[in-house]
C-alpha positions as CSV (number, residue, x, y, z in Angstrom):
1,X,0.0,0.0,0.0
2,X,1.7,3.1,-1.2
3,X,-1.1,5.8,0.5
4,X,0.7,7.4,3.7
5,X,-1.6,6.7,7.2
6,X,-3.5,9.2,8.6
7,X,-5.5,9.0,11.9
8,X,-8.4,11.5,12.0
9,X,-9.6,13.0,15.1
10,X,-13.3,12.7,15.9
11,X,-14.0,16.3,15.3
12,X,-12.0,16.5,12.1
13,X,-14.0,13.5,10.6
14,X,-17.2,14.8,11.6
15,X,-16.6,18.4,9.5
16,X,-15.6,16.3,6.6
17,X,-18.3,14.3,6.8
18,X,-20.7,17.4,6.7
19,X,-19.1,19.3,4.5
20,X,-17.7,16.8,1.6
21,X,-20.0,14.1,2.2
22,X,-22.7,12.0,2.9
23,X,-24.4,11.8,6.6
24,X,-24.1,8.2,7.8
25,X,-26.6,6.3,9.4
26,X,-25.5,4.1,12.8
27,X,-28.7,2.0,13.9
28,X,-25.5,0.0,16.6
29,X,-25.9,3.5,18.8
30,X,-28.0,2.7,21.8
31,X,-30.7,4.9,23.3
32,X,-28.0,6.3,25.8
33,X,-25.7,7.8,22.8
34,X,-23.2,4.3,24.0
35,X,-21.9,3.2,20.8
36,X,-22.5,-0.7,20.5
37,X,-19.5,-2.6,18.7
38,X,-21.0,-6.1,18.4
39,X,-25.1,-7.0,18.0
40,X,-24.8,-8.2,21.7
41,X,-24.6,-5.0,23.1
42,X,-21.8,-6.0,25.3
43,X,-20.0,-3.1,26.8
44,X,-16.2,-4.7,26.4
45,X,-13.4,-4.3,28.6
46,X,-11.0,-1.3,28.6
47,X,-8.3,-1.4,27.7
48,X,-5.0,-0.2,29.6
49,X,-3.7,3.0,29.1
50,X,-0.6,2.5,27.0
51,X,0.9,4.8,24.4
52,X,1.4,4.3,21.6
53,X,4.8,4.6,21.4
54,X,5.2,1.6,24.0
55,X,2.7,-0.9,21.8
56,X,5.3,-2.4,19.4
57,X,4.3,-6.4,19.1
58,X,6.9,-7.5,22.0
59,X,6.0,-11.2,20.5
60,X,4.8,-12.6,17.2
61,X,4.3,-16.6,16.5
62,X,4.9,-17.9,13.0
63,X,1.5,-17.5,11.0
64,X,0.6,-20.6,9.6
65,X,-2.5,-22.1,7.5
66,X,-3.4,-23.4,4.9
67,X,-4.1,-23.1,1.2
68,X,-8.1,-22.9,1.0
69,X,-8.6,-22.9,-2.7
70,X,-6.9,-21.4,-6.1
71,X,-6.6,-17.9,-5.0
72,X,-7.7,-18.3,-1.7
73,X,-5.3,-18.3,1.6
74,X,-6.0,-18.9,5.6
75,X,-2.9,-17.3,7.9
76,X,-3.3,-17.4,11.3
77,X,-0.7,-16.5,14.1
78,X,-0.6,-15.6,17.8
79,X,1.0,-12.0,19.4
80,X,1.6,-10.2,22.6
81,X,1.8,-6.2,23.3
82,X,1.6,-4.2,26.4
83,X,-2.1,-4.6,26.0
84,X,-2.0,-8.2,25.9
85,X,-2.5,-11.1,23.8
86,X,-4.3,-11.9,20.9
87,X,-5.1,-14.6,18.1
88,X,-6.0,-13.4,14.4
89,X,-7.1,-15.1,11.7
90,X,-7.0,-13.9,8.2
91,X,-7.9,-14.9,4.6
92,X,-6.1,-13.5,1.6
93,X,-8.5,-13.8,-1.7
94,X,-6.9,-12.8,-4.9
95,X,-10.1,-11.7,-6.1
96,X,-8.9,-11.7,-10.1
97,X,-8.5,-15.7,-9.6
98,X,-10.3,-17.5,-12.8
99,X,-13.4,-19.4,-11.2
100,X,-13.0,-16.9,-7.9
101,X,-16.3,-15.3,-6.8
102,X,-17.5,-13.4,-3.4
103,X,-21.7,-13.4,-3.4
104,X,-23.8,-12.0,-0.5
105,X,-24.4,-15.0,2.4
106,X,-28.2,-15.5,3.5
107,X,-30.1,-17.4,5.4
108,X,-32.6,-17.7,3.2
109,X,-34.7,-15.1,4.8
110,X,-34.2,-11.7,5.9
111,X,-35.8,-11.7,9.2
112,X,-33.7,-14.9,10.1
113,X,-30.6,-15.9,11.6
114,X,-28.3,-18.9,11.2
115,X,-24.3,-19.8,11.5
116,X,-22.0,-18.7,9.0
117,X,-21.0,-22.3,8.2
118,X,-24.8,-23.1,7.8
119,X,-25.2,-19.8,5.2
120,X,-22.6,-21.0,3.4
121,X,-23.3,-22.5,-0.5
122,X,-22.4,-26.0,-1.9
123,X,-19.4,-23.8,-3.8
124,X,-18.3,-21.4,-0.8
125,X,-14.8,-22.0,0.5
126,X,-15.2,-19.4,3.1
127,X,-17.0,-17.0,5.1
128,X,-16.8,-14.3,7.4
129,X,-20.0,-13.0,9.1
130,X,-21.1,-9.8,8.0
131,X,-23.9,-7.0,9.4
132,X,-25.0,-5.9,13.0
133,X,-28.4,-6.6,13.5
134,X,-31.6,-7.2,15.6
135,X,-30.3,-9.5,17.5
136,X,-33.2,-9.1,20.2
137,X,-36.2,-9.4,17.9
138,X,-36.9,-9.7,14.2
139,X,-32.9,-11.4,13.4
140,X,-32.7,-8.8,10.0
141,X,-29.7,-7.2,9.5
142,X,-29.8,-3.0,10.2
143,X,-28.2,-2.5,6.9
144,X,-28.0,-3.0,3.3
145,X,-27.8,-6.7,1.6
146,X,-28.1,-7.7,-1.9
147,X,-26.7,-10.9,-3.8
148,X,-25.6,-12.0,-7.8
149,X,-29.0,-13.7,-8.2
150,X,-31.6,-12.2,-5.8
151,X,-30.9,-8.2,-5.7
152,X,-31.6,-6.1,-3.1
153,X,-32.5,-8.0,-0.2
154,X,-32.7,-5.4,2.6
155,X,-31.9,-2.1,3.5
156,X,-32.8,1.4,5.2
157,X,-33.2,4.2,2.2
158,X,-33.2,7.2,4.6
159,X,-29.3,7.5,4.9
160,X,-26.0,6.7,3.2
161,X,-24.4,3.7,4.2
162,X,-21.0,2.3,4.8
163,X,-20.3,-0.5,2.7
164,X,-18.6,-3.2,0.8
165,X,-19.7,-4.0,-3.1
166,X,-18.5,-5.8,-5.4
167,X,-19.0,-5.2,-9.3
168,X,-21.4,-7.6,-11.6
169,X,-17.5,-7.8,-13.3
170,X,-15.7,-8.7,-10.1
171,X,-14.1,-5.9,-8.8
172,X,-14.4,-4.7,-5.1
173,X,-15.0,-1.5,-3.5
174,X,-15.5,-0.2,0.2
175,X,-17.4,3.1,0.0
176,X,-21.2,5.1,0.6
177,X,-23.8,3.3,-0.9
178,X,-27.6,4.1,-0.2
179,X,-30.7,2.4,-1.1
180,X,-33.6,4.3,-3.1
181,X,-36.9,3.2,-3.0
182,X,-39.7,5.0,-3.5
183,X,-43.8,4.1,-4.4
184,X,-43.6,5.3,-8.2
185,X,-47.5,6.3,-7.9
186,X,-46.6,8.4,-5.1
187,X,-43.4,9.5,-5.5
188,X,-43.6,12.4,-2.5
189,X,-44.2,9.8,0.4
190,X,-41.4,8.9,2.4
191,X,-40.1,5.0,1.9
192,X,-38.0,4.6,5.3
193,X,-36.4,1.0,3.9
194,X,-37.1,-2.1,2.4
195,X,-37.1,-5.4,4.2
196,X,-35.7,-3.2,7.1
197,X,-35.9,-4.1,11.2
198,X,-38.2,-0.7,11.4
199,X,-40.4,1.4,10.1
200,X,-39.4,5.1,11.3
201,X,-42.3,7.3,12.5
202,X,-44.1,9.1,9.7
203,X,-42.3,7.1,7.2
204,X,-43.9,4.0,5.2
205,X,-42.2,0.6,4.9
206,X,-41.8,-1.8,2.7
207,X,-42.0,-6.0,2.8
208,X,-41.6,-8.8,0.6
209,X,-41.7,-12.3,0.9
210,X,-38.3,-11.9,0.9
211,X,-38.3,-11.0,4.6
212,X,-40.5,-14.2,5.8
213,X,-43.8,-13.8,7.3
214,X,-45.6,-10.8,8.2
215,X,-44.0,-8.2,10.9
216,X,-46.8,-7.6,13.0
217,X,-45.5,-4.4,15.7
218,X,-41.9,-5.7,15.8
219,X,-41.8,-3.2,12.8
220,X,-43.3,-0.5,14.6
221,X,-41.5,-0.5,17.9
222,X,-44.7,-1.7,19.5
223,X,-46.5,0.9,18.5
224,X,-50.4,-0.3,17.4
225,X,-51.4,3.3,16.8
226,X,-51.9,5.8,14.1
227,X,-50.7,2.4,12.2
228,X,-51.7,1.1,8.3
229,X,-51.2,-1.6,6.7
230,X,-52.1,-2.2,2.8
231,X,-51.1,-5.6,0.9
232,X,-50.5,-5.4,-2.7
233,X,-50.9,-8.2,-4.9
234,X,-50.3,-7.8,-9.3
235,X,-49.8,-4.4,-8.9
236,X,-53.0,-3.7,-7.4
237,X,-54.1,-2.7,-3.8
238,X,-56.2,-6.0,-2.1
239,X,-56.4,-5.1,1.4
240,X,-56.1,-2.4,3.9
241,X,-55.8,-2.8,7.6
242,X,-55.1,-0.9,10.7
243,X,-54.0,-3.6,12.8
244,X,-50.8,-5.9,11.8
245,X,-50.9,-9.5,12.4
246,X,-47.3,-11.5,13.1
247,X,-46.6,-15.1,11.3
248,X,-48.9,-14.9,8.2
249,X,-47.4,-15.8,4.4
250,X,-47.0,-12.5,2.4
251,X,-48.4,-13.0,-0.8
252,X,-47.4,-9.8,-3.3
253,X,-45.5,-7.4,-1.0
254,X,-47.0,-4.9,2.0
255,X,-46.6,-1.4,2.4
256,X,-46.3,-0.3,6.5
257,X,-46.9,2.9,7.7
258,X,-46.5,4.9,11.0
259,X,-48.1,8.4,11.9
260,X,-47.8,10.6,8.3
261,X,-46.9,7.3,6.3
262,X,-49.9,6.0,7.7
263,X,-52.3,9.3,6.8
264,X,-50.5,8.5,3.1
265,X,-51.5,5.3,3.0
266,X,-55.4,6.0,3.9
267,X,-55.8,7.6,1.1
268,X,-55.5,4.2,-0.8
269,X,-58.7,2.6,-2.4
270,X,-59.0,-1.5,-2.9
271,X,-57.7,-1.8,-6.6
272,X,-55.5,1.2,-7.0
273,X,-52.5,0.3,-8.8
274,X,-49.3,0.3,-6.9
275,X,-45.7,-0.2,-7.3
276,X,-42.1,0.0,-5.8
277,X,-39.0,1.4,-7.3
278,X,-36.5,0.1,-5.2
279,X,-32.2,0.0,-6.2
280,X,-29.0,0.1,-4.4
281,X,-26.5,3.0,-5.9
282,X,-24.0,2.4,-8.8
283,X,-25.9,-1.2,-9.4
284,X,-23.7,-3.2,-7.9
285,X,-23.7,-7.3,-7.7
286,X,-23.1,-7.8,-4.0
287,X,-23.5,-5.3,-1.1
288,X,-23.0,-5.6,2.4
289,X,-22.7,-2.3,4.6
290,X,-21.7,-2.4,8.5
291,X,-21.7,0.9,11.4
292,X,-18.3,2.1,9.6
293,X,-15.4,2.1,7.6
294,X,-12.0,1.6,9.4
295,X,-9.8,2.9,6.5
296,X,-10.3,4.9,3.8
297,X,-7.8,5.7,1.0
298,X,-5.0,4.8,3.4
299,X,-6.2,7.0,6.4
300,X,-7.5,5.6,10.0
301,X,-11.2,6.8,10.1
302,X,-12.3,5.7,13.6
303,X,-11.2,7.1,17.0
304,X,-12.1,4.4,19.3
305,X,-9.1,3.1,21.4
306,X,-10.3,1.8,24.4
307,X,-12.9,-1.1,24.3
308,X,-11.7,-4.7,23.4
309,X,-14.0,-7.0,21.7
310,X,-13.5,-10.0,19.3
311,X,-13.6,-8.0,15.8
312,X,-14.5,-8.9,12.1
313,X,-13.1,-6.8,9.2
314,X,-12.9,-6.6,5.3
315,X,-10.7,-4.3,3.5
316,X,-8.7,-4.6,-0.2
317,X,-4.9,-4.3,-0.8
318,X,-4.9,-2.3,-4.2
319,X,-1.5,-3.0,-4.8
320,X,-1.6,-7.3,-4.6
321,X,-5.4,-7.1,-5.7
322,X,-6.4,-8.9,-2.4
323,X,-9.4,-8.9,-0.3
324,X,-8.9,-9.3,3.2
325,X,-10.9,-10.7,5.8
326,X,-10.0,-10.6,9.5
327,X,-11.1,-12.0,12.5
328,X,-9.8,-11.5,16.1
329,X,-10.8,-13.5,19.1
330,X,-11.8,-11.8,22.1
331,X,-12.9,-11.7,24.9
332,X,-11.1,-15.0,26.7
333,X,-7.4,-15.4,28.6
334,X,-5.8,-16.3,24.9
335,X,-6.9,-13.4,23.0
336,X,-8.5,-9.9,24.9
337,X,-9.5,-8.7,21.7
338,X,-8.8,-5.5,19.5
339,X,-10.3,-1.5,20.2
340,X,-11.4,0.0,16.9
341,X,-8.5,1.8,16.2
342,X,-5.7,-1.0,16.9
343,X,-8.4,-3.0,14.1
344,X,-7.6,-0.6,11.7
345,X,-4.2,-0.3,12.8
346,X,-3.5,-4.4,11.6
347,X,-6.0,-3.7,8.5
348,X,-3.3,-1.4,7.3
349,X,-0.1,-3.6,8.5
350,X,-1.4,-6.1,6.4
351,X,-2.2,-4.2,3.2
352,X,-5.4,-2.2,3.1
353,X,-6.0,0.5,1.3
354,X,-9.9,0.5,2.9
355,X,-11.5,-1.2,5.5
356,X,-15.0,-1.8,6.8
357,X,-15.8,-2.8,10.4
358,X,-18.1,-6.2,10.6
359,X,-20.5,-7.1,13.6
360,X,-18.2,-8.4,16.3
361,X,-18.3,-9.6,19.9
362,X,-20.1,-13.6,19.8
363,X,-20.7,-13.0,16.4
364,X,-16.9,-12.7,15.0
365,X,-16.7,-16.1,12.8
366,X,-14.9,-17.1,10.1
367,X,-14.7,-20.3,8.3
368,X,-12.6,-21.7,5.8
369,X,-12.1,-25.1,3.8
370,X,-9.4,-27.0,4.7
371,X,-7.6,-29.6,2.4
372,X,-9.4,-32.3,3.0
373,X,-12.8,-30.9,2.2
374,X,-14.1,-30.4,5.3
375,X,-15.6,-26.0,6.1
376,X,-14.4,-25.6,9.9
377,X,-15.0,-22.8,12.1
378,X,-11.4,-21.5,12.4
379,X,-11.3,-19.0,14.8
380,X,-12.9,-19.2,18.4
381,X,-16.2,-17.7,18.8
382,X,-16.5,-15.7,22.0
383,X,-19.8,-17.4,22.7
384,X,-18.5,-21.2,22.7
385,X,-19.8,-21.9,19.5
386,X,-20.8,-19.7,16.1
387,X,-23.2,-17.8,16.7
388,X,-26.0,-17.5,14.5
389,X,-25.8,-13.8,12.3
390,X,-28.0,-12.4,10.1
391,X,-26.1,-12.5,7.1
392,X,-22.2,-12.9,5.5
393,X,-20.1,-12.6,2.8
394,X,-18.8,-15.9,1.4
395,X,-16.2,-16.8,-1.4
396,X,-17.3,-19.3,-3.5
397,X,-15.1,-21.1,-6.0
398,X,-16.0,-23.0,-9.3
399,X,-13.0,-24.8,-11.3
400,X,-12.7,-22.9,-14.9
């Protein structure tokens, strides 16, 4: 990586973020302003007060691994600091490999969760969990999802998005991407997402049967009133409802909305026609966003140095045309975990150019095929076993 570090100071990133670009949207920021790092909510340990100056690697094992597939690398190795130790696993994808692919991992539903192992395709070689999400009701993922075959999966539509895409060609990028939806009959109401944990107040959402059965007031926060629901079947309004029923098949798609959305969505008459425009920016073929990046363009973008947790990360080395994905274990006597910024820190020692942060804490996984055939869990879930996520990002590989 040839771009020279830069760490950014909360304040500076925040003016540059207003004035140059896009607001963000954080849904892993508890009521309290506490910023979550991992679904579970877990406030992690802090860590010691060390300079920086005094954190050189004191001792390094030899990384070892395995080769996964053509293309496709696992590295693993064991360190100690001032701070403590930890154990890192990595995978190295030379994403240009003929027969090399990354896709979007489900599991099979939006509002469901399952293991990363258990997402993972016939083809995949690896995986590496992907989203923060509601961990405590629905399962779907707070962000933006879309795969090669299925599109846009998920997503919230009212802010921009940190993410990780990857071109219908193959190529990877970590940048903003946003999801625009909008009801083309009514193009001035307010779509607040698509397949998305919530519906925000005086905004309308949207389900398929994409996200299972029917929300019922998960959607809503528990709120039952000032509340519409209308169900729309070949383009054509069928039914209108004020109350919302959990658990029942969606047939066509539904249309949810809270306080104005719902006012919107009175106005609708049994057989008006209706339909959803619905897209993630610059079209690409998988998607996957997370709270934020870690690098961008060579520079440090988070300020976080004090709370350990087991950590998930996926950046690209320009320079070797790599994609890297990183897990740290946390969280346990072997392996305390990474802060934010020592994350981006080791995304950068090991090549990135950019970085985005993954859900971490219990849900940190990350598998990959050994020679023999068999998809272990490599590293060591801070639960005991995988956790089941929302959703992933697996590399699948077909033989040219």
């Amino acid at each position: 990586m040839t771009t020279r570090r830069l760490t950014l100071t909360a304040g500076l990133l925040g003016c540059a973020l207003a004035v140059s670009g896009p607001a963000f949207a954080d849904p892993t920021v508890s009521a309290d302003g506490y910023p979550q790092h991992s679904s579970d909510g877990v406030r992690g340990p802090i860590a010691p007060a060390v300079p920086t100056y005094a954190r050189t690697v004191e001792r390094r094992s030899a990384v070892t691994g395995w080769r996964v597939a053509p293309g496709v690398r696992y590295q693993t190795w064991a360190e100690r600091d001032a701070r403590g130790r930890i154990r890192a696993h990595l995978l190295r994808i030379k994403y240009r490999t003929p027969g090399l692919r990354l896709n979007y991992a489900t599991p099979g539903r939006v509002a469901r969760t399952e293991t990363v192992r258990g997402m993972l395709a016939r083809q995949a070689v690896a995986g590496i969990n992907g989203d923060f999400f509601d961990i405590s009701d629905s399962g779907a993922p707070f962000g933006i999802g879309a795969g090669r075959a299925s599109g846009l999966l998920h997503g919230p539509s009212d802010a921009w998005s940190a993410g990780f895409t990857v071109t219908k060609a193959g190529a990877p990028s970590v940048g903003p991407i946003q999801v625009r939806a909008r009801i083309r009959q009514h193009p001035a109401w307010t779509v607040s997402g698509f397949n998305s944990p919530t519906v925000a107040d005086g905004t309308i959402g949207v389900y398929s049967s994409r996200w299972g059965t029917t929300p019922g007031y998960g959607v809503t926060d528990g709120v039952k009133s000032r509340i519409v629901q209308v169900r729309v079947k070949n383009g054509k309004v069928v039914s209108k409802r004020v109350r919302l029923r959990a658990g029942h098949r969606i047939d066509g798609f539904l249309l949810i909305g809270r306080g104005a959305g719902a006012q919107a969505l009175r106005q609708l008459k049994i057989g008006d026609p209706i339909s959803v425009a619905k897209g993630v920016t610059e079209h690409p073929g998988v998607a996957i966003t997370s709270n934020s990046f870690l690098v961008q363009d060579g520079a440090i973008t988070v300020t976080d140095d004090a709370q350990m947790h087991p950590r998930s990360a996926i950046g690209i080395d320009r320079d070797t045309h790599q994609i890297l994905m990183l897990v740290v274990d946390g969280r346990s006597k072997y392996s305390r975990g990474y802060t934010m910024v020592e994350l981006a820190d080791e995304m950068v020692r090991l090549g990135a150019d950019s970085a985005l942060n993954l859900d971490g804490g219990g849900s940190s996984t990350l598998v990959a095929r050994k020679p023999g055939g068999a998809k272990p869990v490599v590293n060591k879930p801070s639960d005991g076993r995988p956790r089941k996520v929302a959703n992933g990002i697996q590399v699948l590989y077909s033989k040219p």
